[in-house]
Backbone as XML, in Angstrom:
<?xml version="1.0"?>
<chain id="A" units="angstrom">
  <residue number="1" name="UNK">
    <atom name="N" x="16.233" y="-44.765" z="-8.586"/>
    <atom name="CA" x="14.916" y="-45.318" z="-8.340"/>
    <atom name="C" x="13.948" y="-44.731" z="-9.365"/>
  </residue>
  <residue number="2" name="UNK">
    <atom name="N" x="13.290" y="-45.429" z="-10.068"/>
    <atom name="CA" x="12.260" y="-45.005" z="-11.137"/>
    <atom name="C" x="10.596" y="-45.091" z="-10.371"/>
  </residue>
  <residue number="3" name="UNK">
    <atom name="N" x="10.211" y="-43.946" z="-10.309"/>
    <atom name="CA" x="8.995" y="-43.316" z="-9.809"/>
    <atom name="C" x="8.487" y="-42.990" z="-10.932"/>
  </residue>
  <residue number="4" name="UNK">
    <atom name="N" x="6.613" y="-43.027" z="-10.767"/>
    <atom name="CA" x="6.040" y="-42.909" z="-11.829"/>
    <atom name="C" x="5.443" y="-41.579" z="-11.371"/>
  </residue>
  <residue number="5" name="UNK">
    <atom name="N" x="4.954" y="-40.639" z="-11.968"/>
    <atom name="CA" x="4.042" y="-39.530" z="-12.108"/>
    <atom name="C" x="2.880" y="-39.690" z="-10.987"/>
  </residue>
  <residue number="6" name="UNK">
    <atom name="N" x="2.277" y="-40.764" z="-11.260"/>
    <atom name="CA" x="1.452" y="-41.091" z="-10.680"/>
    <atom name="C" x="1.703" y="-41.113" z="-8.993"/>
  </residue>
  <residue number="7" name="UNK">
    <atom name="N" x="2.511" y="-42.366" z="-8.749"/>
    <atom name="CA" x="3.382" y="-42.133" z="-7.391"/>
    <atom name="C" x="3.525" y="-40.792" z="-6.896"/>
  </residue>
  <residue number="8" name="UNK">
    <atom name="N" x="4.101" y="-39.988" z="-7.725"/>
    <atom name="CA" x="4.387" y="-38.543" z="-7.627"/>
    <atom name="C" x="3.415" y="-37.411" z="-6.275"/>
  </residue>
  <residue number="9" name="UNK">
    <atom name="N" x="2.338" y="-37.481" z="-7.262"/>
    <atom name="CA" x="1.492" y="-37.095" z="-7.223"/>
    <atom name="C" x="0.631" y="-37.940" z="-5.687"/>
  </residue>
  <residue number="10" name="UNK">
    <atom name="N" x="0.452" y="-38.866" z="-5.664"/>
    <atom name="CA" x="-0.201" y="-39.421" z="-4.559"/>
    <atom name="C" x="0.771" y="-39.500" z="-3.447"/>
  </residue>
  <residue number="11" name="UNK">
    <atom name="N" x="1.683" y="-38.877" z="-2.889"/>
    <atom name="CA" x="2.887" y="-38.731" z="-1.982"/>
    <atom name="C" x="2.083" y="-37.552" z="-1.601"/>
  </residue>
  <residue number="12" name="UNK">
    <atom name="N" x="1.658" y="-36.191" z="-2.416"/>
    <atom name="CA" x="1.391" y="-35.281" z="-1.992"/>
    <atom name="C" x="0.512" y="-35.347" z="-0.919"/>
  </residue>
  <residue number="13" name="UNK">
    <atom name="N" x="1.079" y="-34.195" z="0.130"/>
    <atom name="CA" x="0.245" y="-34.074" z="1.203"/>
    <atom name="C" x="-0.919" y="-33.097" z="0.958"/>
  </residue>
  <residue number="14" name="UNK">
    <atom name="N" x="-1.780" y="-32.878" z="2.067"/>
    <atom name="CA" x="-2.793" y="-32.468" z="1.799"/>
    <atom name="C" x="-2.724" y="-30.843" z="2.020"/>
  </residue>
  <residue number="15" name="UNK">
    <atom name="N" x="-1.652" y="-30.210" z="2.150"/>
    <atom name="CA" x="-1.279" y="-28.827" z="1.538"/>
    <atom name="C" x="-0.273" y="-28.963" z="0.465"/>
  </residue>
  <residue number="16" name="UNK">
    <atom name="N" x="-0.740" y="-30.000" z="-0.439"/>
    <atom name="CA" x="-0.116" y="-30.118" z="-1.809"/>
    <atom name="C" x="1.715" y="-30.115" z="-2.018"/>
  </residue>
  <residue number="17" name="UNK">
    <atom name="N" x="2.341" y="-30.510" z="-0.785"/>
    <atom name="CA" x="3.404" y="-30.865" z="-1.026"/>
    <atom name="C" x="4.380" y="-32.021" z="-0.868"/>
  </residue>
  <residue number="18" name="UNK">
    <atom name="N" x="5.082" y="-32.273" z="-0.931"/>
    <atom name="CA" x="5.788" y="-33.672" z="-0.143"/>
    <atom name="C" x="6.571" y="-33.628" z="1.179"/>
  </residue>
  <residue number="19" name="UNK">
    <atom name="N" x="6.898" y="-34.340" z="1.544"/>
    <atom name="CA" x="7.581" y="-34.633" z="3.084"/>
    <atom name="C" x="9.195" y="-34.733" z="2.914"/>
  </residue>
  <residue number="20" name="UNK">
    <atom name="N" x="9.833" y="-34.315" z="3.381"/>
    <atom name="CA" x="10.934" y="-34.231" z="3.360"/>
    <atom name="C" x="11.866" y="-35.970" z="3.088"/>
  </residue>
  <residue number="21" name="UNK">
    <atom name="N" x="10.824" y="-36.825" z="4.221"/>
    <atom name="CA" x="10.996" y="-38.304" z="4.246"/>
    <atom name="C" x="10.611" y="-38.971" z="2.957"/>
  </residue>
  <residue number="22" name="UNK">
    <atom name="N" x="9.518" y="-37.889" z="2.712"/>
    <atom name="CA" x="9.580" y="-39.245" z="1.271"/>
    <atom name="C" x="10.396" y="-38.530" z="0.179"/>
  </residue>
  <residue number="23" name="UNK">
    <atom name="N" x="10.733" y="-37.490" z="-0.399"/>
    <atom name="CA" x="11.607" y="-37.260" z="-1.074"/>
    <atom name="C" x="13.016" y="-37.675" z="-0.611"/>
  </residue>
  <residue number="24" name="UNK">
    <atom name="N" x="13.414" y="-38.000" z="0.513"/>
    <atom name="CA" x="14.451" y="-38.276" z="0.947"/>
    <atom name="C" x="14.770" y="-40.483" z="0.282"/>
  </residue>
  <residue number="25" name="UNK">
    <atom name="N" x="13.240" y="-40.587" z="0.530"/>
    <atom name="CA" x="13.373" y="-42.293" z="-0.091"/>
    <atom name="C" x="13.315" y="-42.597" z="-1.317"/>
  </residue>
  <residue number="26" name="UNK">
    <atom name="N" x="13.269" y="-41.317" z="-2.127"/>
    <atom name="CA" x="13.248" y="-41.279" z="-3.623"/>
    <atom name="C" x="14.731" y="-40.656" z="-3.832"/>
  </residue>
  <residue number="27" name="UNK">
    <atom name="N" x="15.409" y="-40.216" z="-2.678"/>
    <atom name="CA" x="17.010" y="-39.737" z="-3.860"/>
    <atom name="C" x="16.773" y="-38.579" z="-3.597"/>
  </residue>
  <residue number="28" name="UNK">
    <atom name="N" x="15.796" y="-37.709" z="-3.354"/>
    <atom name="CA" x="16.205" y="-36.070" z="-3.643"/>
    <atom name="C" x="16.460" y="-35.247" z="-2.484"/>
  </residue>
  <residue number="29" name="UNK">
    <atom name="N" x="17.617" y="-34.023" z="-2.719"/>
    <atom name="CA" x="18.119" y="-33.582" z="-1.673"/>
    <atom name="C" x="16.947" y="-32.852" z="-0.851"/>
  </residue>
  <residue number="30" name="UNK">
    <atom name="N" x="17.327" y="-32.169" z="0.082"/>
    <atom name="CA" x="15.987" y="-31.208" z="0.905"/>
    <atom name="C" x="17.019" y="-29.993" z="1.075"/>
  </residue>
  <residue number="31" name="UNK">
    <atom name="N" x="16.519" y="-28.618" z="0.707"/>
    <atom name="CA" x="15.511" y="-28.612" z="0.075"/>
    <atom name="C" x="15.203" y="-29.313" z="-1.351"/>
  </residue>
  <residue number="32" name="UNK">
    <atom name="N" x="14.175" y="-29.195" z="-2.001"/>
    <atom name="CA" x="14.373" y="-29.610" z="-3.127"/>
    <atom name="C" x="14.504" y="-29.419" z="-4.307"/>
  </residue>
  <residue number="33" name="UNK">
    <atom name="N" x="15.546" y="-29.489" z="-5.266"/>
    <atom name="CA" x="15.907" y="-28.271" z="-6.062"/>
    <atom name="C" x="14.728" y="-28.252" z="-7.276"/>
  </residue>
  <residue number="34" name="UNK">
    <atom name="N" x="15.556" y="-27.086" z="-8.242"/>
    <atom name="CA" x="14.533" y="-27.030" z="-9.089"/>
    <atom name="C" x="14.567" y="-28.242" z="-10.095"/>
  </residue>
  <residue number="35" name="UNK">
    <atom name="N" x="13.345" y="-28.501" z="-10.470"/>
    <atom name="CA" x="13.286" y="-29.887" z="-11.535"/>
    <atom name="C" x="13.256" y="-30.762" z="-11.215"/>
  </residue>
  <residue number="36" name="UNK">
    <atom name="N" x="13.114" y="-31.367" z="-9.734"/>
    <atom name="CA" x="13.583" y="-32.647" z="-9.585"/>
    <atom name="C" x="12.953" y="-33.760" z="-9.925"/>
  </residue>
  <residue number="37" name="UNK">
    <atom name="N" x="11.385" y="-32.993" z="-9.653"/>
    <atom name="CA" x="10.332" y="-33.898" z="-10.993"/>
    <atom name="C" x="10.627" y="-34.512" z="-11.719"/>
  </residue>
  <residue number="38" name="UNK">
    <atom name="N" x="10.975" y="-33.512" z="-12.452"/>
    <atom name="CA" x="11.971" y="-34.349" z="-14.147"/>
    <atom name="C" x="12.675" y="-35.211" z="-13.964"/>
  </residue>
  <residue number="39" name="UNK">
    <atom name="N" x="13.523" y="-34.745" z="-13.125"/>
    <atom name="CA" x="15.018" y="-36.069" z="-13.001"/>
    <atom name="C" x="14.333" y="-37.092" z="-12.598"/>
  </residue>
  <residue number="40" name="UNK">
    <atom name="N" x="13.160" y="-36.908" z="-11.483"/>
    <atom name="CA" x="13.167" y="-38.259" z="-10.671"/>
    <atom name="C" x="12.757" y="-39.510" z="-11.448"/>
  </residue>
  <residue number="41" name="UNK">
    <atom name="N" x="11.409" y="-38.772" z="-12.837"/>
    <atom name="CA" x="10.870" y="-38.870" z="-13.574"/>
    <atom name="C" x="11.894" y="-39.764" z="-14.921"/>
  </residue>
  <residue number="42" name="UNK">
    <atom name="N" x="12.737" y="-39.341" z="-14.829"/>
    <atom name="CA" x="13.779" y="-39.867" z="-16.022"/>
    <atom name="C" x="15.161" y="-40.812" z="-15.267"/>
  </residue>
  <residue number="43" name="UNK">
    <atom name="N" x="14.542" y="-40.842" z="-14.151"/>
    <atom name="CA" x="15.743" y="-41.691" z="-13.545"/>
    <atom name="C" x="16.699" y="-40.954" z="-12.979"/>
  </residue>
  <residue number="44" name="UNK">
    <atom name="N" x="16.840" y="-40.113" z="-13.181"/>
    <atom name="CA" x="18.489" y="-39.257" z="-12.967"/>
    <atom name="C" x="18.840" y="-39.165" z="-11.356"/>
  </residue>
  <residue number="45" name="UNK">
    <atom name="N" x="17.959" y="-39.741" z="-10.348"/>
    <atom name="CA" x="17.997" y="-39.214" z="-8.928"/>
    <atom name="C" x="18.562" y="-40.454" z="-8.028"/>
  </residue>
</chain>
């Protein structure tokens, strides 16, 4: 799934992190490892 930065960023909750659910609808494991930014960012997830 190709996510933009932007997306990224507006997922964040309002103690600046994400939800387990929505990283979970983007591909990434929980916890969440290091980088996944990047990958999600470049497709890799």
């Amino acid at each position: 799934m190709q996510v933009t930065i932007e997306e990224i960023e507006a997922a964040k909750t309002e103690q600046g992190g994400w939800t387990r659910e929505t990283l979970a609808a983007w591909g990434v494991k929980w916890p969440p490892p290091k980088g996944w930014k990047k990958a999600l960012l470049k497709g890799e997830q």
